[in-house]
C-alpha positions in Angstrom: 0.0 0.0 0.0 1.3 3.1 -1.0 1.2 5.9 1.8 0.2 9.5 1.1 -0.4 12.5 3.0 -4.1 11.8 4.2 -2.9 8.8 5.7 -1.0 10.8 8.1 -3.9 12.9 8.0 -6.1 10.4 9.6 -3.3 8.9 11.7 -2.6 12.3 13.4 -6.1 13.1 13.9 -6.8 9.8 16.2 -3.3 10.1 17.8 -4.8 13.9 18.7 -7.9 11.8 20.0 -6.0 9.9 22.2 -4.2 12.7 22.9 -7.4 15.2 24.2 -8.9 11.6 25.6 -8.9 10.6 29.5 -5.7 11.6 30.4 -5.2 8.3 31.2 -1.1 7.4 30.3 -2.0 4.7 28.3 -4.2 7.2 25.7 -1.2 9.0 25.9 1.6 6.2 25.1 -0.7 5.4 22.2 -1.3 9.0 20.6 3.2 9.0 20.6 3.1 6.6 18.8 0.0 7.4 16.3 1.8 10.7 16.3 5.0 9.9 15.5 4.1 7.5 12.6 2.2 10.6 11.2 5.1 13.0 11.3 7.0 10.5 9.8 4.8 9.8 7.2 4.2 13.7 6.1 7.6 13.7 6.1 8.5 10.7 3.8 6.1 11.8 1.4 6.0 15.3 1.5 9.5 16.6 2.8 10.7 18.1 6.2 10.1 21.4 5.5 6.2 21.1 4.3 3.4 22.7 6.7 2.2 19.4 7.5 5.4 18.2 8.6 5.6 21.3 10.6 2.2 20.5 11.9 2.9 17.0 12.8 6.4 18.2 14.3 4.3 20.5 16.5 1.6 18.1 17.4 4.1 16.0 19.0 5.5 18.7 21.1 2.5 19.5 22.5 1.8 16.1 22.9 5.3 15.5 25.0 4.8 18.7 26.8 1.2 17.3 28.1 3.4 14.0 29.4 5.8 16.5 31.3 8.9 15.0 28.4 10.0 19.1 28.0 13.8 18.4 29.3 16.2 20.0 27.1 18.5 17.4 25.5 
């Protein structure tokens, strides 16, 4: 199956529904992942400098800063 940018569409929209979920941990753990497959995705297919990647870039940040992961490295 060939991926395209409305699968990471999709794939970021339910990681952002597990994100925005219970705030249970394991909604949490799951939307990471969901959310990293769709940055990686938008990136594959559209380039690391798109406004989708950006988007998907920023999703996960927010997403991390939710889970308290904000330590510089």
């Amino acid at each position: 199956m060939e991926l395209d940018n409305s699968h990471a569409g999709a794939i970021g929209l339910l990681g952002r529904c597990y994100q925005d979920g219970l705030g249970l941990e394991l909604c949490k753990r799951t939307a990471l992942g969901l959310l990293e497959k769709a940055m990686k995705i938008n990136e594959a297919v559209l380039g690391p400098h798109h406004p989708d990647t950006a988007e998907s870039l920023n999703n996960l940040a927010m997403l991390h800063k939710d889970m308290g992961n904000h330590k510089a490295e």
